[in-house]
ZADO-1210 file (C-alpha; in nm, 4 decimals, padded with zeros to 6 digits):
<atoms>
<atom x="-00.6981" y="-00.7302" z="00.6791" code="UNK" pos="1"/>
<atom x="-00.9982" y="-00.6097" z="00.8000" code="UNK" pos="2"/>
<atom x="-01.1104" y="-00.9237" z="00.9588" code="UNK" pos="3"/>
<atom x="-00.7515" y="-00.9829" z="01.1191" code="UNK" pos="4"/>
<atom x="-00.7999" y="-01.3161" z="01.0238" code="UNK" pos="5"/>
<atom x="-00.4934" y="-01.5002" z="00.8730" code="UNK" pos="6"/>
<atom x="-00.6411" y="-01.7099" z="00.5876" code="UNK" pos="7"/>
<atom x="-00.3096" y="-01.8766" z="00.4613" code="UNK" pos="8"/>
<atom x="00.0914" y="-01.8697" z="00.5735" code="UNK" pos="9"/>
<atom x="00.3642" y="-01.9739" z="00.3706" code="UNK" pos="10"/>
<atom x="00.6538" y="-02.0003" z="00.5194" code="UNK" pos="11"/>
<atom x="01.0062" y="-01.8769" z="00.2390" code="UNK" pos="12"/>
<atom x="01.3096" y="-01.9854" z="00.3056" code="UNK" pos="13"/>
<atom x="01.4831" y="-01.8989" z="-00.0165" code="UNK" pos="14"/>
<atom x="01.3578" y="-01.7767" z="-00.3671" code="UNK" pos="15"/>
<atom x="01.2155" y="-02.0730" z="-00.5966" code="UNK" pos="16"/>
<atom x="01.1717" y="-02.0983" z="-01.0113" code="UNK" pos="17"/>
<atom x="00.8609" y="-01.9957" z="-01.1064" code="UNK" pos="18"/>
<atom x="00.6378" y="-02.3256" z="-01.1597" code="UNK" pos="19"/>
<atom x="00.4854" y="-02.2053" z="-01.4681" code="UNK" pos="20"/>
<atom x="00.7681" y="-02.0506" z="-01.6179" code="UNK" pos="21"/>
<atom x="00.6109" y="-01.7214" z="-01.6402" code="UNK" pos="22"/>
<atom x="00.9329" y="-01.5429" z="-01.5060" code="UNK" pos="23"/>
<atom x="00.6909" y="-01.3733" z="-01.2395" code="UNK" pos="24"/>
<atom x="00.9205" y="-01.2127" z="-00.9044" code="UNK" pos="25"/>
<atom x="00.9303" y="-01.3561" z="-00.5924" code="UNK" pos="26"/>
<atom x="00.7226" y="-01.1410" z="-00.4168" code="UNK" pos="27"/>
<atom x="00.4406" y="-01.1915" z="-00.7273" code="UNK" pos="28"/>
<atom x="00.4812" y="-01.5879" z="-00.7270" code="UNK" pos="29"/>
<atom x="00.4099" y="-01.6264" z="-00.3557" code="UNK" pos="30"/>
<atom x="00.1484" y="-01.3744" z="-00.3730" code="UNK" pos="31"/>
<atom x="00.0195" y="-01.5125" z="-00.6634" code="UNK" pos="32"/>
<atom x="-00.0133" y="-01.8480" z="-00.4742" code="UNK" pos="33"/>
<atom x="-00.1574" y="-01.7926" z="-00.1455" code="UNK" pos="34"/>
<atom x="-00.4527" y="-01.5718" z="-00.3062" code="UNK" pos="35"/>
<atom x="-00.5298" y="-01.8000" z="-00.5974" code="UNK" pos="36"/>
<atom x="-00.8468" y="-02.0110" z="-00.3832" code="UNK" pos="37"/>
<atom x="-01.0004" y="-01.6343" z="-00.3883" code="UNK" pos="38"/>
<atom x="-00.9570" y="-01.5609" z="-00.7333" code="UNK" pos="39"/>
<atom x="-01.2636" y="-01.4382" z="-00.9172" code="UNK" pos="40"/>
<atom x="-01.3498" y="-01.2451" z="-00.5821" code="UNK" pos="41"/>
<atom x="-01.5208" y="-00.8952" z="-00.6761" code="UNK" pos="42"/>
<atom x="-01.4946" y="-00.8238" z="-00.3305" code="UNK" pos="43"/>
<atom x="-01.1467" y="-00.8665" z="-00.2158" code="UNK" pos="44"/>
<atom x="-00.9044" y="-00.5905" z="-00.1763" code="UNK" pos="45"/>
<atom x="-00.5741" y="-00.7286" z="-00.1167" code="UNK" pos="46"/>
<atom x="-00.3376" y="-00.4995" z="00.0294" code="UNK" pos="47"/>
<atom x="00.0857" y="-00.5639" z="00.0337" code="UNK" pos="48"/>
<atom x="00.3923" y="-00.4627" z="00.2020" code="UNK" pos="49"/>
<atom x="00.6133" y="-00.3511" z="-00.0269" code="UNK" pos="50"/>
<atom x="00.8134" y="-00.7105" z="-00.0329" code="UNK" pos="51"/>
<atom x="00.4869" y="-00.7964" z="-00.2446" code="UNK" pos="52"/>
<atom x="00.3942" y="-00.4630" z="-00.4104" code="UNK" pos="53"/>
<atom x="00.5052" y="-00.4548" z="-00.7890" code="UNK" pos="54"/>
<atom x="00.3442" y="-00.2996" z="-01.1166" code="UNK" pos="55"/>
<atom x="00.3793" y="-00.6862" z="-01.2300" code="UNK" pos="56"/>
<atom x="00.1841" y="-00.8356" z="-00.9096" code="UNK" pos="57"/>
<atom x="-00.1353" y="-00.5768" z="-00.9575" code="UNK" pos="58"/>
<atom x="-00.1313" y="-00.6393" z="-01.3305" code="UNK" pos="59"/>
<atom x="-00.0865" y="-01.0778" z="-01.2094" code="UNK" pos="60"/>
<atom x="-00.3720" y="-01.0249" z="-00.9557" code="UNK" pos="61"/>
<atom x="-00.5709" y="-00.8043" z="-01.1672" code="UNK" pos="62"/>
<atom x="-00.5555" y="-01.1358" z="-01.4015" code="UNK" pos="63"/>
<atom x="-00.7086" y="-01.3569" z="-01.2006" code="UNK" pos="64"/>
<atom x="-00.9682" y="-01.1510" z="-01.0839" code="UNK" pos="65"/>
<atom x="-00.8712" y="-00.9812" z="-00.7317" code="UNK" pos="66"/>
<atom x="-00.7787" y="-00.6000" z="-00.6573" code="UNK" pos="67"/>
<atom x="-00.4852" y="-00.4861" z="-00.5034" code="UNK" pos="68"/>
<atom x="-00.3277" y="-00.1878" z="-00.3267" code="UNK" pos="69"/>
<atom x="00.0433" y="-00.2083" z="-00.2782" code="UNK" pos="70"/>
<atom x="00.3253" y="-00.0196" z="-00.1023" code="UNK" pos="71"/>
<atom x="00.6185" y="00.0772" z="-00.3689" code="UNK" pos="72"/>
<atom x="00.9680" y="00.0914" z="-00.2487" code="UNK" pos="73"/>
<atom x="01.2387" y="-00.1180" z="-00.4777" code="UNK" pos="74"/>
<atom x="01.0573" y="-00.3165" z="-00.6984" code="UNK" pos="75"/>
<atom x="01.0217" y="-00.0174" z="-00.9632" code="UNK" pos="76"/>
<atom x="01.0437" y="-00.2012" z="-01.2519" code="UNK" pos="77"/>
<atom x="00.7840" y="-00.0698" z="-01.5162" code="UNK" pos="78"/>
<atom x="00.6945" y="00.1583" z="-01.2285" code="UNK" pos="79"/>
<atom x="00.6908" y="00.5391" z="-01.3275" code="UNK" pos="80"/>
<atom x="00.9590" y="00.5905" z="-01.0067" code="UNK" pos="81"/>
<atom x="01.1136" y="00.8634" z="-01.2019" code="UNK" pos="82"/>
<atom x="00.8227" y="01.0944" z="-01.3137" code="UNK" pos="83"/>
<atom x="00.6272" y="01.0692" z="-00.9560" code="UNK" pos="84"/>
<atom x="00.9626" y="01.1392" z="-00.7325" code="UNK" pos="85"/>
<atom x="01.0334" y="01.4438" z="-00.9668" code="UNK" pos="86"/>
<atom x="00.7020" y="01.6437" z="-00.8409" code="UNK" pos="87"/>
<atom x="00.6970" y="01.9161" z="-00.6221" code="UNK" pos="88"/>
<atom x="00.4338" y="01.9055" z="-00.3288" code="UNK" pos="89"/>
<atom x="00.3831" y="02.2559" z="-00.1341" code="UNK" pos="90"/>
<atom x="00.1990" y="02.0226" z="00.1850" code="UNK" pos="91"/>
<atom x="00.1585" y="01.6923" z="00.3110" code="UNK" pos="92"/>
<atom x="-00.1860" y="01.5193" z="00.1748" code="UNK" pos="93"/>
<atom x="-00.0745" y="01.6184" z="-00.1538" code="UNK" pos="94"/>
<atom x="-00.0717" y="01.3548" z="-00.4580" code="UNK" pos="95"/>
<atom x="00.0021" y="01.2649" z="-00.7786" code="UNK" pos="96"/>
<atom x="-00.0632" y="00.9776" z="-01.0067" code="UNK" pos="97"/>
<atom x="-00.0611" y="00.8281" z="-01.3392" code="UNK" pos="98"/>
<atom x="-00.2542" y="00.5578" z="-01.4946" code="UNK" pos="99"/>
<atom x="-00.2148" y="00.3150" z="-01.7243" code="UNK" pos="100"/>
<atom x="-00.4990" y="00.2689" z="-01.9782" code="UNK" pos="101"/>
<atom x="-00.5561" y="-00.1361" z="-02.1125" code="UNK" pos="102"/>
<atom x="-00.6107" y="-00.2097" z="-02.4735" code="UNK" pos="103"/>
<atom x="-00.9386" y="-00.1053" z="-02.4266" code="UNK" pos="104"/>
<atom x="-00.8720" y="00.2393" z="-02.3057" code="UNK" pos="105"/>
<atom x="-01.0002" y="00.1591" z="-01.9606" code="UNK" pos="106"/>
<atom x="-00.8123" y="00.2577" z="-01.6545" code="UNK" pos="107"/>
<atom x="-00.6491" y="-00.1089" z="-01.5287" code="UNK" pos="108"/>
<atom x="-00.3403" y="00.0533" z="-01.3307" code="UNK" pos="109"/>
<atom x="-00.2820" y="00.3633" z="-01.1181" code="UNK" pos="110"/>
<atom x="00.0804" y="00.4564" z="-00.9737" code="UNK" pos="111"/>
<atom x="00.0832" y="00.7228" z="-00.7682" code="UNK" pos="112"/>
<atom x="00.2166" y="00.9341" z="-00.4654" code="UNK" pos="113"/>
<atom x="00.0882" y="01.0622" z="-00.1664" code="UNK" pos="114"/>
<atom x="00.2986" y="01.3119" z="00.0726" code="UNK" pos="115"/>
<atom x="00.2672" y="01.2498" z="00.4407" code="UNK" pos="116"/>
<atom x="00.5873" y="01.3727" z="00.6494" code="UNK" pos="117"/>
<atom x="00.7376" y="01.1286" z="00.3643" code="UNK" pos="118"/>
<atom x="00.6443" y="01.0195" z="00.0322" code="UNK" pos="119"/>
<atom x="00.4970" y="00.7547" z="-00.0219" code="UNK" pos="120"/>
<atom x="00.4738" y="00.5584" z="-00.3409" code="UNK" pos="121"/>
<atom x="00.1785" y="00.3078" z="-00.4472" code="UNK" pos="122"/>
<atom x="00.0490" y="00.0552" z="-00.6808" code="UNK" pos="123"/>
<atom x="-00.3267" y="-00.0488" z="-00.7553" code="UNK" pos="124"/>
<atom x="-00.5715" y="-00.2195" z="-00.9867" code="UNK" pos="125"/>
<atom x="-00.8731" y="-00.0666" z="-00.7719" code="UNK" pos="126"/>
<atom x="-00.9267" y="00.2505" z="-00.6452" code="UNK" pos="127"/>
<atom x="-00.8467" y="00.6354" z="-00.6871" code="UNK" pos="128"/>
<atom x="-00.6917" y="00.9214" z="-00.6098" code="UNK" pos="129"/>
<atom x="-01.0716" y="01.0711" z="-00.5198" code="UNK" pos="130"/>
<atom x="-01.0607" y="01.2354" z="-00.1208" code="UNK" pos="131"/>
<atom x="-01.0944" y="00.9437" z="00.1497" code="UNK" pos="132"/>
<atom x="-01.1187" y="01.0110" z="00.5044" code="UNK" pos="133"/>
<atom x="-00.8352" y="01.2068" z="00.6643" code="UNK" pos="134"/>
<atom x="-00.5645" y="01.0657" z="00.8511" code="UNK" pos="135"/>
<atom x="-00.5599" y="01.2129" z="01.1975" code="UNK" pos="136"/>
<atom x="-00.3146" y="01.2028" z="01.4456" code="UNK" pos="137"/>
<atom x="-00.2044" y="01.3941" z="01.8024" code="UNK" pos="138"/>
<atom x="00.1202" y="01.5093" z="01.8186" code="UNK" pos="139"/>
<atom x="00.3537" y="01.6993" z="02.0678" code="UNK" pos="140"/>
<atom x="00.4385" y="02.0580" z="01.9608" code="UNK" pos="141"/>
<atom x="00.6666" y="02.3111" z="02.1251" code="UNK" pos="142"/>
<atom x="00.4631" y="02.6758" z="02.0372" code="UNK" pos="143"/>
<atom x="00.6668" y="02.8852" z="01.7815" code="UNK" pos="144"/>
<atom x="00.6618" y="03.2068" z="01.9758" code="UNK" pos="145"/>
<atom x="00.7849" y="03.1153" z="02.3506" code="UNK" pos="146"/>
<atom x="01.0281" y="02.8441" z="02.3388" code="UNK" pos="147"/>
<atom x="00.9704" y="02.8255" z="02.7360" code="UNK" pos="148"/>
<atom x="00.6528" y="02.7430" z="02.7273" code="UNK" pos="149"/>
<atom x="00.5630" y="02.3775" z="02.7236" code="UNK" pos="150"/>
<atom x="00.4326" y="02.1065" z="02.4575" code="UNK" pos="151"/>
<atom x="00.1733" y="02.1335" z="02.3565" code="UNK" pos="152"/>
<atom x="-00.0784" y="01.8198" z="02.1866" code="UNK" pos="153"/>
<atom x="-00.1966" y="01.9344" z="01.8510" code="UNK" pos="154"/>
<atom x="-00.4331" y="01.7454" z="01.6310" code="UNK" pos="155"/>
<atom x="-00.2448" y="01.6909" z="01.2263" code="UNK" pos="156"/>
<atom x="-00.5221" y="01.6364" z="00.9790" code="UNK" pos="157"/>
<atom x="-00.4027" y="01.5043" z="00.6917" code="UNK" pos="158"/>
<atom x="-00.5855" y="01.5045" z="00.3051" code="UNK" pos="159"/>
<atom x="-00.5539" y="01.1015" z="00.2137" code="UNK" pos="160"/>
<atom x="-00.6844" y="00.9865" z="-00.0924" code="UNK" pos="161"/>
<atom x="-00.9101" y="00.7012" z="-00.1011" code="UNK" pos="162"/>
<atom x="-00.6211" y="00.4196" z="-00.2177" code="UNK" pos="163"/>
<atom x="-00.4074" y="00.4767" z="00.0444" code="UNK" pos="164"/>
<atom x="-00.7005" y="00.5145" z="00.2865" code="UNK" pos="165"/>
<atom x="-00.8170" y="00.1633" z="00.2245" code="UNK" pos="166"/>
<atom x="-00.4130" y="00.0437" z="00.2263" code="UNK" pos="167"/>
<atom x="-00.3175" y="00.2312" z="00.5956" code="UNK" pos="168"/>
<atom x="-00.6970" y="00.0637" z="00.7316" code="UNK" pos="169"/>
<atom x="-00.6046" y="-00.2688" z="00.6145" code="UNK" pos="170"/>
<atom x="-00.2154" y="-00.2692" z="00.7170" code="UNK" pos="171"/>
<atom x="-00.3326" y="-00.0867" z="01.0394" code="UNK" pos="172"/>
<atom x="-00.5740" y="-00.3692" z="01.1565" code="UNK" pos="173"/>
<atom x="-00.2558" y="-00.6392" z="01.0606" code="UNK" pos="174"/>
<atom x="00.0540" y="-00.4577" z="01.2479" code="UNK" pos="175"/>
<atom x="-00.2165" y="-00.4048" z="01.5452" code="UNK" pos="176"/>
<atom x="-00.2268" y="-00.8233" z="01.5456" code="UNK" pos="177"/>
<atom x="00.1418" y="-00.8533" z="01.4736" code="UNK" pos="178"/>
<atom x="00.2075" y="-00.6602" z="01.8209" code="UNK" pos="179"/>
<atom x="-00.0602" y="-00.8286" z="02.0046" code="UNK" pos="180"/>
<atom x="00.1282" y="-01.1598" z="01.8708" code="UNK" pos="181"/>
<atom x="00.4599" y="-01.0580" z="01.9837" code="UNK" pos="182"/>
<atom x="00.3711" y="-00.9219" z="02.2988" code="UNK" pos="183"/>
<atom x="00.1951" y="-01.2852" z="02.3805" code="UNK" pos="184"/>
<atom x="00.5243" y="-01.4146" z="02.2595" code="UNK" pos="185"/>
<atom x="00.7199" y="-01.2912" z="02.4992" code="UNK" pos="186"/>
<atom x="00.4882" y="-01.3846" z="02.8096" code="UNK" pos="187"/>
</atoms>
């Protein structure tokens, strides 16, 4: 992502078997597939939409060697959906997570939830919930006390743990290329 440099596409038409019969999604098995030449690569984050984001694709891609930050909407399964969307957050930048411990009582797996003007929910085999960088952004505000007076631009600074700091920096540099690409579509 950070590269903006599409290493493989894979066009889906409809949903296939599984080729090894390991009853892996569809999201996981076409994952799985176009990141297998890179497996075994310390250095690799990947980082998913939520079409590709499962508890069952970190755990695949932890597997074969490759970390992974993913976007959690509807593919809950095994996810701890219930327990994270039941806290109460006083401000955005809050979080919570849990993590899942392998047999070796090492942390493999960390589901958690940040609070922007939404919640958002995440998967990873990688990183923490430890402070990243803030996310900043300008925004239009109408002052509180004089509702003639005009807009005003304010500067939001939001806490952002470090996961979803490396997720929004990768999917930031690929939606920036996907609207270069369609604008240069429709020259």
């Amino acid at each position: 992502g950070k590269s903006v440099v599409m290493l493989q596409l894979k066009l889906v038409k409809t949903v296939t078997k599984s080729h090894d019969g390991d009853n892996l999604s569809h999201g996981t098995q076409v994952t799985k597939e176009l990141v297998e030449p890179w497996a075994r690569s310390d250095c690799i984050v990947l980082c998913a939409d939520s079409y590709f984001s499962s508890v069952a694709t970190a755990q695949e891609l932890k597997n074969i060697g490759l970390h992974f930050i993913g976007v959690v909407k509807t593919a809950t399964r095994r996810y701890p959906m219930a327990w994270l969307s039941s806290q109460e957050f006083a401000k955005r930048g809050d979080r919570k997570g849990l993590v899942h411990l392998n047999a070796d009582g090492r942390p493999d797996l960390l589901a958690f939830v940040w609070v922007d003007r939404d919640r958002r929910y995440f998967i990873t085999n990688c990183s923490s919930l430890a402070e990243g960088s803030p996310c900043i952004r300008q925004r239009w505000r109408q002052p509180r006390d004089d509702a003639d007076a005009d807009a005003e631009r304010v500067e939001l600074t939001i806490p952002m743990p470090r996961a979803a700091e490396l997720y929004y920096n990768t999917c930031g540099a690929i939606d920036q290329s996907n609207r270069h690409r369609q604008d240069t579509l429709k020259l």
